[in-house]
C-alpha positions in Angstrom: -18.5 -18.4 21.0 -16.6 -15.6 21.5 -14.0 -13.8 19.0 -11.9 -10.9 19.5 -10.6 -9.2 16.6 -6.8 -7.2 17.6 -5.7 -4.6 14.7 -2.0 -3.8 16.2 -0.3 -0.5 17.0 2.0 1.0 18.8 2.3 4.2 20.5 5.3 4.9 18.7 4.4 5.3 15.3 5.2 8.5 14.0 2.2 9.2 11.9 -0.2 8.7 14.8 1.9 11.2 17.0 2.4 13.7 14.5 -1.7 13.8 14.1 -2.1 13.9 17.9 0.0 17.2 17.9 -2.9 19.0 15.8 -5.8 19.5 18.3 -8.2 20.1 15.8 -7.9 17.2 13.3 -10.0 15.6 16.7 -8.0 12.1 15.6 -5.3 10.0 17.2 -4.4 8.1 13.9 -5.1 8.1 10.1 -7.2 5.6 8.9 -9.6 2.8 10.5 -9.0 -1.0 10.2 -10.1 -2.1 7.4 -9.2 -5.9 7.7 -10.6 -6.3 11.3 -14.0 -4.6 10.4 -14.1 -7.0 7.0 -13.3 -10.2 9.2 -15.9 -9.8 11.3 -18.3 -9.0 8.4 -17.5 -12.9 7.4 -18.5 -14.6 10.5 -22.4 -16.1 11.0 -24.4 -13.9 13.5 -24.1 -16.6 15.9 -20.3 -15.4 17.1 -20.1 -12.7 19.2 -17.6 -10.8 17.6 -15.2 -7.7 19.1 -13.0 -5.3 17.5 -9.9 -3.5 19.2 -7.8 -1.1 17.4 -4.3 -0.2 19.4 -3.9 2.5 17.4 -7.4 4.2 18.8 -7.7 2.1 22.0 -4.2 1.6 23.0 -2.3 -1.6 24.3 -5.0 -4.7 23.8 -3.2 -6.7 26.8 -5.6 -6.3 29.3 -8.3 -7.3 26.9 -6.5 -10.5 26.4 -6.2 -10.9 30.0 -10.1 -11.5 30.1 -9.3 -15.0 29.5 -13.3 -15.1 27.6 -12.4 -15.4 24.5 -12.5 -18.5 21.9 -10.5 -17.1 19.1 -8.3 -14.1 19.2 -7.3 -12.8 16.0 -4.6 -10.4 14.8 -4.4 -8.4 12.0 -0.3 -8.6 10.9 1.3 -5.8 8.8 4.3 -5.8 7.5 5.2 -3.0 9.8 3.3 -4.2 13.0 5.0 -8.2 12.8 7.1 -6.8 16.2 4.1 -5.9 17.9 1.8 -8.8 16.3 3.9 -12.1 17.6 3.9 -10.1 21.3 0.4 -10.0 20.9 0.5 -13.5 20.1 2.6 -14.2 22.8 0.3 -12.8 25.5 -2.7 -14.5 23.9 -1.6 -17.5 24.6 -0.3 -16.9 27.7 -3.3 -15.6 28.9 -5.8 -17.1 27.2 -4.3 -21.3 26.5 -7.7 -22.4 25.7 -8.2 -19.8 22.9 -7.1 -20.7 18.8 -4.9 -17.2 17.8 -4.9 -16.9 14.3 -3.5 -14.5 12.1 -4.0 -13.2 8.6 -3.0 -10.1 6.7 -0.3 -8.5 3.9 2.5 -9.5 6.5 1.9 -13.1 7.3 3.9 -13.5 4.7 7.1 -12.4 6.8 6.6 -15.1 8.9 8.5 -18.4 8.9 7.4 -21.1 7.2 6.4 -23.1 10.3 2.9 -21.2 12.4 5.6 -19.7 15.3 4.5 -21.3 18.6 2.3 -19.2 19.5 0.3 -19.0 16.3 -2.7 -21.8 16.2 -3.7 -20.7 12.2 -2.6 -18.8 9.6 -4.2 -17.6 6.8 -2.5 -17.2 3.7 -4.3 -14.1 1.2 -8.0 -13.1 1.0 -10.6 -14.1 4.1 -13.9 -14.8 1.3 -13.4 -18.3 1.2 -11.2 -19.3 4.1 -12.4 -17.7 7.2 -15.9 -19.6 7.2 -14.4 -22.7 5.8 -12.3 -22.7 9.3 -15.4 -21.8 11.3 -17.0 -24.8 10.0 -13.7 -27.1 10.8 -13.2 -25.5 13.9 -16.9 -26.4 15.0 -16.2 -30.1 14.0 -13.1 -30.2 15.8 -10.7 -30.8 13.1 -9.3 -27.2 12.0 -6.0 -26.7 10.0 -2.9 -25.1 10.8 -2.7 -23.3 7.6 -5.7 -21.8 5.3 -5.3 -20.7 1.1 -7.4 -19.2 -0.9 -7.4 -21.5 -3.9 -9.1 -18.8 -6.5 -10.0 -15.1 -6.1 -13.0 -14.4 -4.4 -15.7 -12.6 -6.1 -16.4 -9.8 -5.1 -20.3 -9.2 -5.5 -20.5 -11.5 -2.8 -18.5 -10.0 -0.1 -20.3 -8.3 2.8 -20.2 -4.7 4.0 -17.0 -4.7 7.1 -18.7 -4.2 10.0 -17.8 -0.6 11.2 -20.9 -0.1 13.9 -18.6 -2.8 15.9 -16.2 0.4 15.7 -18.6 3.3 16.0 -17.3 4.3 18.9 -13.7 4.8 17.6 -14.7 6.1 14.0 -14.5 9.9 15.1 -10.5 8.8 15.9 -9.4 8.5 12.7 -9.0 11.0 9.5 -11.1 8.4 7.3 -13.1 5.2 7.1 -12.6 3.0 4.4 -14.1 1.4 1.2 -12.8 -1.0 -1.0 -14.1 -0.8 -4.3 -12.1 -3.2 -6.2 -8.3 -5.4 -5.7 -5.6 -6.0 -8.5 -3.7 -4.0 -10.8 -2.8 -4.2 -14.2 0.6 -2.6 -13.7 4.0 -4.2 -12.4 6.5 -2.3 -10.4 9.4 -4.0 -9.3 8.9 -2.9 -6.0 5.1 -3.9 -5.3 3.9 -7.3 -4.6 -0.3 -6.2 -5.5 -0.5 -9.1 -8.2 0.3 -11.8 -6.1 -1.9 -10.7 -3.4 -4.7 -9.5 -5.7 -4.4 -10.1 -8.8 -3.4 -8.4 -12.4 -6.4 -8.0 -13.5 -9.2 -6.0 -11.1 -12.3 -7.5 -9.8 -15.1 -5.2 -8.2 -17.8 -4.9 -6.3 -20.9 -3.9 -7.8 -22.2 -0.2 -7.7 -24.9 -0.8 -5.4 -22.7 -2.3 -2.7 -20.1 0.5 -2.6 -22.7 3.1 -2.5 -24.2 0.6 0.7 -21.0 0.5 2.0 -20.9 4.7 1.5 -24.4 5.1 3.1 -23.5 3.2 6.3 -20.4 5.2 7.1 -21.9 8.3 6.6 -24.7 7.2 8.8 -22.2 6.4 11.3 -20.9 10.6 11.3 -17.9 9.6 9.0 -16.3 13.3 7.2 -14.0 11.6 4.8 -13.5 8.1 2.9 -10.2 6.5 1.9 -10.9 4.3 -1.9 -8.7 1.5 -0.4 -8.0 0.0 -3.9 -4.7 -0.5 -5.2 -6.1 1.8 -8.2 -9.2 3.2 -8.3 -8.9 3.6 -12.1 -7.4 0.4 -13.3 -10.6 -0.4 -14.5 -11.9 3.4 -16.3 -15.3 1.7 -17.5 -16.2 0.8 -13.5 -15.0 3.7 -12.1 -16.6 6.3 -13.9 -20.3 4.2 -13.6 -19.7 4.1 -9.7 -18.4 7.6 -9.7 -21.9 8.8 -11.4 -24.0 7.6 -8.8 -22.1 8.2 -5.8 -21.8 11.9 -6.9 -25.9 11.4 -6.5 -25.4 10.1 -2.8 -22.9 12.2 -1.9 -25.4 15.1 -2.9 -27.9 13.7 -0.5 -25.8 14.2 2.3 -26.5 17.1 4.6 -22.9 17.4 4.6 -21.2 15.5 1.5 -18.7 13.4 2.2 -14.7 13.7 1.0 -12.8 11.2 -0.4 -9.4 10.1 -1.1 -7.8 7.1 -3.2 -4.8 5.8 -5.0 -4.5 6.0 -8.2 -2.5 6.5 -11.7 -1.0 9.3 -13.2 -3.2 8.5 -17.0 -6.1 9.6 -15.3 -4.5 13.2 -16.3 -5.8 12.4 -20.2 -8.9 11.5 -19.3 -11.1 14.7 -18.7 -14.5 12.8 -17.9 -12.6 11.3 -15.5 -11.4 14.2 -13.9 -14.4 15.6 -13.6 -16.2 13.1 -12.2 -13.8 13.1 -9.5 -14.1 16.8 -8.7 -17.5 16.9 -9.2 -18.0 14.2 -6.3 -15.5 15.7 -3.5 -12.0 13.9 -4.0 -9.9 15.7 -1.5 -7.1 14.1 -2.7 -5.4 11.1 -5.2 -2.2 9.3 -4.0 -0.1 9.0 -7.0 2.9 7.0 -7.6 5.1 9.6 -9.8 8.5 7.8 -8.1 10.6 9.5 -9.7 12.4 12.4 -11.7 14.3 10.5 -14.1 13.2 8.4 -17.0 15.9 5.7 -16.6 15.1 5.3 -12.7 11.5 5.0 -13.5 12.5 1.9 -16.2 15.0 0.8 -13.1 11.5 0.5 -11.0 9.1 -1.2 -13.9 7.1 2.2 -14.0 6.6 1.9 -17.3 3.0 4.0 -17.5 4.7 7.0 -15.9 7.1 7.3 -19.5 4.0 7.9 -21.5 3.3 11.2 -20.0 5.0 14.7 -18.7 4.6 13.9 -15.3 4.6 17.5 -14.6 2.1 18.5 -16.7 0.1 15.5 -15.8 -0.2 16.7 -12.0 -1.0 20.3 -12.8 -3.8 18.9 -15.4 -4.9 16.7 -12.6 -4.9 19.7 -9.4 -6.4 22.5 -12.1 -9.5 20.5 -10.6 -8.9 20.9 -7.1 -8.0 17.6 -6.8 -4.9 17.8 -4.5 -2.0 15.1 -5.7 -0.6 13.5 -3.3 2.8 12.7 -4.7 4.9 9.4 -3.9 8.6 9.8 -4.5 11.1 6.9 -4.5 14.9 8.3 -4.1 17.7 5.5 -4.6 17.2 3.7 -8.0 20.0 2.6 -9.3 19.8 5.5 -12.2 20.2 7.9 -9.1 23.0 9.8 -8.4 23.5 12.8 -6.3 21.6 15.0 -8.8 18.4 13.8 -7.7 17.9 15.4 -5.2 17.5 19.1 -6.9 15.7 17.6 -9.8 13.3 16.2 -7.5 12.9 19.5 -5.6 12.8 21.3 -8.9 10.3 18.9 -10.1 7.9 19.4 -6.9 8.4 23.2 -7.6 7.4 22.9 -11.1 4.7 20.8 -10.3 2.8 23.3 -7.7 2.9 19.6 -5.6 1.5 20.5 -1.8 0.9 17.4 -0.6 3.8 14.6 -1.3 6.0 11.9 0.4 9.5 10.9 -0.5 11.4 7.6 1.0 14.6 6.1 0.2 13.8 3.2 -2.3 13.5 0.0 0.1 13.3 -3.6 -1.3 10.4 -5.6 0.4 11.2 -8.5 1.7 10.1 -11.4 -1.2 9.4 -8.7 -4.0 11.3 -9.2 -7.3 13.9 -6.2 -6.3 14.8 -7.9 -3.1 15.3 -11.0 -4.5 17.4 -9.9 -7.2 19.3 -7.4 -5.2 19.7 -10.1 -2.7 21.5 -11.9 -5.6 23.8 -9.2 -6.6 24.9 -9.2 -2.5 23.1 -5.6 -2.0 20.5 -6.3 0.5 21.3 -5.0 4.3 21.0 -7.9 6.8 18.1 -5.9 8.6 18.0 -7.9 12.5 20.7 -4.8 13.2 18.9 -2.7 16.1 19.7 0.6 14.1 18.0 -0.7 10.8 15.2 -2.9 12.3 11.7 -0.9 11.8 13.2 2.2 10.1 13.5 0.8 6.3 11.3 4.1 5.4 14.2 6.4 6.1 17.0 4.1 6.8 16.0 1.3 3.6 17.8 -2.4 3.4 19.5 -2.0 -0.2 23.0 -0.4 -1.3 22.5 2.4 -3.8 24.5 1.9 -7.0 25.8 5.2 -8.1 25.6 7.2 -3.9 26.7 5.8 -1.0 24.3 5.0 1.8 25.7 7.8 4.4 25.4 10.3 1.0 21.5 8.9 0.4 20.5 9.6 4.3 22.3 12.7 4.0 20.8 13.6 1.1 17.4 12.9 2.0 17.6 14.8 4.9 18.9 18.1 3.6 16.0 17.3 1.0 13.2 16.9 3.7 14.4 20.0 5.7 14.8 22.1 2.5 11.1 21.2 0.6 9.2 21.9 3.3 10.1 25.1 3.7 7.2 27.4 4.6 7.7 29.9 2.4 8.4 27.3 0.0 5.0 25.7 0.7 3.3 28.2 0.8 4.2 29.5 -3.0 3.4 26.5 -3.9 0.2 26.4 -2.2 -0.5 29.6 -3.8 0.4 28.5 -7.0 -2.0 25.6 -6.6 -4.8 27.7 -6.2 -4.4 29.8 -9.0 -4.4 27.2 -11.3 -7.6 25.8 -10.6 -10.1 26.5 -12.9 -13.0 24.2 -12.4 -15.7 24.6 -9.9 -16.9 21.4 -9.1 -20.9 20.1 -8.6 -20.8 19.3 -5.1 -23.7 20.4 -2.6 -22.6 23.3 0.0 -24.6 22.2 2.9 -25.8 26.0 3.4 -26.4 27.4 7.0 -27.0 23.5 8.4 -23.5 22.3 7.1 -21.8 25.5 9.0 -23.8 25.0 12.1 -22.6 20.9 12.1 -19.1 22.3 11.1 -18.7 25.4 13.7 -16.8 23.5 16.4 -14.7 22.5 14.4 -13.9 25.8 12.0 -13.7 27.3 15.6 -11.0 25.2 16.6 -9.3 25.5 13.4 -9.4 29.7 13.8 -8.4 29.2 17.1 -5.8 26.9 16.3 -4.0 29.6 13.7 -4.7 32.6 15.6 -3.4 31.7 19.1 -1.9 28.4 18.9 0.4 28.1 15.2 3.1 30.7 15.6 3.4 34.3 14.0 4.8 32.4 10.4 2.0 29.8 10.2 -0.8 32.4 10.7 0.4 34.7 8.6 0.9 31.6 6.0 -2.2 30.0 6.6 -4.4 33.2 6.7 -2.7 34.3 2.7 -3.6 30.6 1.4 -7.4 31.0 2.6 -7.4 34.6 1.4 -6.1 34.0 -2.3 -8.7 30.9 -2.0 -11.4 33.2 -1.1 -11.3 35.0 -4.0 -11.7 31.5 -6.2 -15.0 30.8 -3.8 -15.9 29.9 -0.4 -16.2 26.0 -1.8 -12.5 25.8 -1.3 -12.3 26.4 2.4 -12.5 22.7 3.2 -10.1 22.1 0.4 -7.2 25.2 2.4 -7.8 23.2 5.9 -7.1 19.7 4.0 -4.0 21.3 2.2 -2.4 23.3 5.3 -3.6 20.1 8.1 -1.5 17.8 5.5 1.6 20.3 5.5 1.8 20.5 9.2 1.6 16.5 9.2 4.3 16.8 6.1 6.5 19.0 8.2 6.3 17.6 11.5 7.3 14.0 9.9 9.8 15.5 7.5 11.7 16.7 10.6 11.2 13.4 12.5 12.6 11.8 9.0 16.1 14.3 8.9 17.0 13.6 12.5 16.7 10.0 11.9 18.8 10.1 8.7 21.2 12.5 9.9 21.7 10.2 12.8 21.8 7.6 11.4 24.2 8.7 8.5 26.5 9.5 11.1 26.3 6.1 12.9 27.1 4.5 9.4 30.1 6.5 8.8 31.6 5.3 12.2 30.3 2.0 12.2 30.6 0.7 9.0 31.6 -2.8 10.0 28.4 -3.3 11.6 26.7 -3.3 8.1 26.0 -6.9 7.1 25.4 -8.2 3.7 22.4 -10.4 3.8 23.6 -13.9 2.0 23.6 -13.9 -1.8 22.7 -17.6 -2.1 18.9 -18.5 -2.6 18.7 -22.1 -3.5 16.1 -24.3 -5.5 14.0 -25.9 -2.2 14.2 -29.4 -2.0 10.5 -29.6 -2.5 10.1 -27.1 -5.7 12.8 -30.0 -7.1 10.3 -33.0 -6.1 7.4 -31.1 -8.1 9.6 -29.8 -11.1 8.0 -32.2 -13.5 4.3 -30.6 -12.6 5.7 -27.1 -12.1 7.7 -26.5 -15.1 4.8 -28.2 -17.4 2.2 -25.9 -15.9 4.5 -22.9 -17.1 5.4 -24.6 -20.0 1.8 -24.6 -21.5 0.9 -21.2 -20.3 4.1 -19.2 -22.1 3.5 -21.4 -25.2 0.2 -19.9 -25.7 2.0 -16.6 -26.9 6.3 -17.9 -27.3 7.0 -21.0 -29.1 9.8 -20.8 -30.2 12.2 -22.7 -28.2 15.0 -19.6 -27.2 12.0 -17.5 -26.1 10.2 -20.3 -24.6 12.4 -21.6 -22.2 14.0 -18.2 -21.1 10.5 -17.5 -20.4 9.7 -20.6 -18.4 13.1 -20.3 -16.5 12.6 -16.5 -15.7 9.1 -17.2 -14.8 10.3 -20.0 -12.3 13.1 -18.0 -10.9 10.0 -15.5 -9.8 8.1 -18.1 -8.0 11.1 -19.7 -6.7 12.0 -16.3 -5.2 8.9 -16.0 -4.1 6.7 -18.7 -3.0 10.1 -21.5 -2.7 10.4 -21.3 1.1 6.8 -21.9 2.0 6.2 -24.2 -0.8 4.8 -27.9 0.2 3.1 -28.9 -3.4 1.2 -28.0 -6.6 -1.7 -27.7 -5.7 -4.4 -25.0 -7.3 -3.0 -22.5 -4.9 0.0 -22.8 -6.0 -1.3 -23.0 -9.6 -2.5 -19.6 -9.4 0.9 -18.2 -8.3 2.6 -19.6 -11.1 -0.2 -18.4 -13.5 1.1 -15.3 -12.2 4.6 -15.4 -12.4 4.1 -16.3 -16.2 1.7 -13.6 -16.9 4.5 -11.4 -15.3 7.3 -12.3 -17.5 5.3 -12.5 -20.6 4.3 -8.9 -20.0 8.0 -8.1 -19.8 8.9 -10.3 -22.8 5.7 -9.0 -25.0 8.0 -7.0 -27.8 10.0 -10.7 -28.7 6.1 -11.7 -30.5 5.7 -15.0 -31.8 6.3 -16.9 -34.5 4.2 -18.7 -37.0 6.4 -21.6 -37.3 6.4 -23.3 -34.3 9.2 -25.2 -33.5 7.9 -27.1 -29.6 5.4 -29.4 -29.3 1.9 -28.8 -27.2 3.7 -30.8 -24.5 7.1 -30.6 -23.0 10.1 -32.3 -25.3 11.9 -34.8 -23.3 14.7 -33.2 -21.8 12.6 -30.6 -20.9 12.5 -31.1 -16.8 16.1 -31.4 -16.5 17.3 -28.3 -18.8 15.0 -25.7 -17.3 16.0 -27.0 -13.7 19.5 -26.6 -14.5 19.0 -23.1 -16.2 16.6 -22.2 -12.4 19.7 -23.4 -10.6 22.4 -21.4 -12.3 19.7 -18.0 -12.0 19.2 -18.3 -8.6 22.2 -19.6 -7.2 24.6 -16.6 -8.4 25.0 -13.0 -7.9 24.9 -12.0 -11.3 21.8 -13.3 -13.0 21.1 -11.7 -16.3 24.3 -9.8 -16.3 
């Protein structure tokens, strides 16, 4: 039996052009499929499986016109869903005897219903549900729809399958690794926990470092820690951090690596260096943003613990490069935000960040309540459609939208400035004061590496323009005198500003246009429908539902106020987000709930307890009928909580 694995892409997306324009980064996009690659790790060695990545192979439509495949599955991003159901489309089409299946973070975008052409989808994690359906599918009795019921452990879950892709590995910046999923933080604009989890699961050390040894086997430079955050568990990452710096040094050439991450690791100094000392190019940080009430807006409630400022120069005096994530928009923002934030990138020494307009994803806890406060963009408008990274879906409250786009793009055009990077680039090098442990390859790594330092010299001597050669040529020089070790890191820091630059400018013209387009067409702007009621089917299961939260808050809130505010918040979440694909309790749904408690007893922790416990174990009667009428009234209205 055939299967053919489709990660989507098109030739559009802007990240995949901009790193086509740099002829010596020798990729056409930034990182490899992980999903596809882990998918195919899951099925029995009696499938033959194939992989085909858009983004490195282009349009997979003649592929599907083969008409030899059994199942034909796509990969669906949020971003990619266009692209995905056309693939789907032509699947079909071409291929009626074949199941298409689909599975991924953006399933969740789809209707409720598999769309026509869809055979299966699966719902969450692949562990437990892609070989259940090989099995049904062999007995001739598969389901439309597949849920994880618990989350997979991770000790058991196989190496991805990149030599199906060893072809295509030199087209991409990095491979990756996933180390560990869930996070123990909440911001209001993420939806990790319900995908992964609150609390982190891992694999164990000698997997990753398998996982490491096949990819460098397979010629990969640089690996991407896929994790939501490589650090939420400290204990793990420094033990797998110890021994991969052992591998790493094995290498002829040692490997880079980059990750996400949280700004505490800046208090942490083992940390820090155990990072340096085993080649971390770079960490992606979520700082956010500037200002202290915009950051409580967003539930970024670790970032208030710290000078953020101080953090990220603690953090780069290592030669770690941050890679700073800014969020512009929160409804703390006003037009002043846009200085502080370049101040704040200034102050910083920040070479490496990316800022967006704050965008609600669709079923987060920030759409849904600015849904219900009627300031969500109905986004099926051409102009808005599949630009919510520049363009976003929400109304600011304290800027208009044409004075956030305008904003932003006198932002973009302004921070990176060359001259302006450059200082900063400067800056960044001066302040780094540890060397870290990592093998130099000698005379070997330089021979392996010539063609390429050839084409970068050649690149900035012929190719870059009188102002990038002259700035590129004064980074290298000032990080000369540090030591020769921090050559790779000047080629990672300028390759990432001429990405930075190039997109920034992409970015302005966007906004700029698109400011303009608002101004004249501000009739065209549709508010997306404030009403989100209670689905018929939540109602048939109330009884089971709102016991289930019942005795999970009364293990910390008894006290009837706190209980049931609890409970009805914690149902308004799960309403919001699970009420239009909901069919019944059953332990998938369980674990969703689980979550939404644990979410709202996180924000609630301050209240405490009480001693004197004033609710039974079980629900009162009444119970049922109070906390539907209290879900009713929350989700029904603009102004919940008001």
């Amino acid at each position: 039996m055939k299967i053919l694995l489709i990660s989507p892409g098109t030739a559009e997306d802007i990240d995949g052009k901009i790193t086509r324009e740099i002829p010596y980064l020798f990729a056409k996009t930034l990182f490899a499929p992980h999903a596809v690659a882990a998918v195919a790790a899951l099925t029995p060695p009696e499938y033959l499986v194939e992989i085909h990545d858009e983004y490195a192979r282009g349009p997979a439509d003649h592929m599907l016109q083969k008409n030899g495949h059994d199942i034909i599955g796509i990969s669906i991003t949020s971003n990619q869903l266009k692209r995905s159901l056309q693939l789907a489309r032509v699947a079909k089409k071409s291929n009626p005897s074949a199941i298409v299946v689909v599975g991924g973070i953006g399933v969740e975008h789809l209707v409720s219903k598999n769309p026509e052409d869809i055979d299966v989808v699966f719902h969450g994690e692949a562990e437990e549900t892609w070989p259940v359906f090989l099995e049904d599918l062999k007995k001739g009795k598969w389901l439309p729809v597949y849920k994880h019921h618990s989350k997979p452990d991770m000790t058991r879950t196989p190496a991805p399958r990149w030599e199906l892709m060893k072809e295509d590995l030199s087209s991409y910046t990095a491979a990756l690794v996933q180390t560990t999923r869930g996070c123990p933080f909440d911001c209001s604009f993420c939806d990790v926990i319900y995908t992964y989890g609150r609390k982190p699961r891992s694999k164990t050390i000698p997997q990753v470092l398998e996982e490491v040894r096949k990819l460098s086997a397979l010629n990969t430079s640089m690996i991407f820690i896929a994790d939501d955050n490589f650090a939420g568990d400290k204990k793990y990452a420094k033990a797998l951090l110890r021994e991969l710096i052992i591998l790493n040094n094995s290498f002829t050439i040692p490997i880079g690596f980059l990750t996400q991450i949280d700004i505490t690791i800046a208090a942490d100094e083992e940390l820090l260096t155990l990072l340096a000392d085993c080649n971390f190019q770079a960490v992606m940080i979520g700082i956010e943003s500037v200002n202290e009430a915009s950051l409580r807006d967003l539930n970024k409630q670790q970032n208030l613990r710290i000078s953020v400022s101080e953090a990220v120069r603690k953090i780069q005096s290592y030669g770690i490069v941050v890679l700073a994530h800014m969020i512009i928009g929160a409804d703390s923002d006003d037009i002043t935000v846009f200085k502080k934030t370049a101040d704040f990138i200034a102050q910083a020494n920040i070479v490496h960040h990316l800022c967006h307009p704050l965008a609600a994803p669709y079923g987060t806890k920030m759409w849904y309540d600015l849904k219900r406060n009627g300031r969500i963009i109905q986004t099926e408008n051409e102009e808005i459609k599949d630009k919510l990274d520049i363009v976003t879906n929400i109304i600011p409250k304290q800027m208009s939208r044409v004075e956030l786009f305008e904003g932003l793009a006198n932002y973009w055009e302004d921070i990176y400035d060359l001259e302006k990077f450059r200082q900063r680039a400067l800056s960044f090098i001066r302040d780094i004061n540890y060397n870290p442990k990592i093998k130099s390859g000698g005379l070997t790594a330089l021979r392996l590496q010539r063609k390429m330092l050839w084409r970068v010299f050649t690149f900035f001597m012929f190719d870059a323009g009188k102002e990038h050669r002259k700035a590129f040529f004064s980074v290298l020089f000032a990080a000369g005198k540090k030591g020769m070790y921090l050559l790779p890191k000047i080629i990672y820091i300028y390759s990432c500003y001429l990405v930075d630059s190039k997109r920034s400018m992409h970015d302005a013209g966007v906004a700029q246009r698109h400011a303009a387009w608002e101004r004249d067409n501000a009739d065209k702007i549709l508010i997306d429908t404030a009403e989100i009621p209670v689905s018929e089917k939540i109602r048939e299961e109330a009884s089971q539902l709102f016991t289930a939260a019942y005795l999970r808050i009364r293990e910390r809130f008894y006290k009837k106020e706190n209980l049931y505010s609890a409970v009805t918040l914690a149902m308004v979440d799960f309403s919001d987000r699970f009420g239009k694909t909901f069919e019944k309790f059953d332990q998938f749904q369980e674990e969703h709930l689980r979550n939404c408690c644990d979410r709202i007893i996180a924000t609630l922790d301050s209240a405490g307890t009480d001693d004197s416990p004033d609710l039974p174990l079980t629900p009162p009667p009444g119970f049922v009928r109070e906390i539907l009428d209290a879900l009713d009234n929350a989700v029904r209205y603009r102004k919940m909580n008001n």
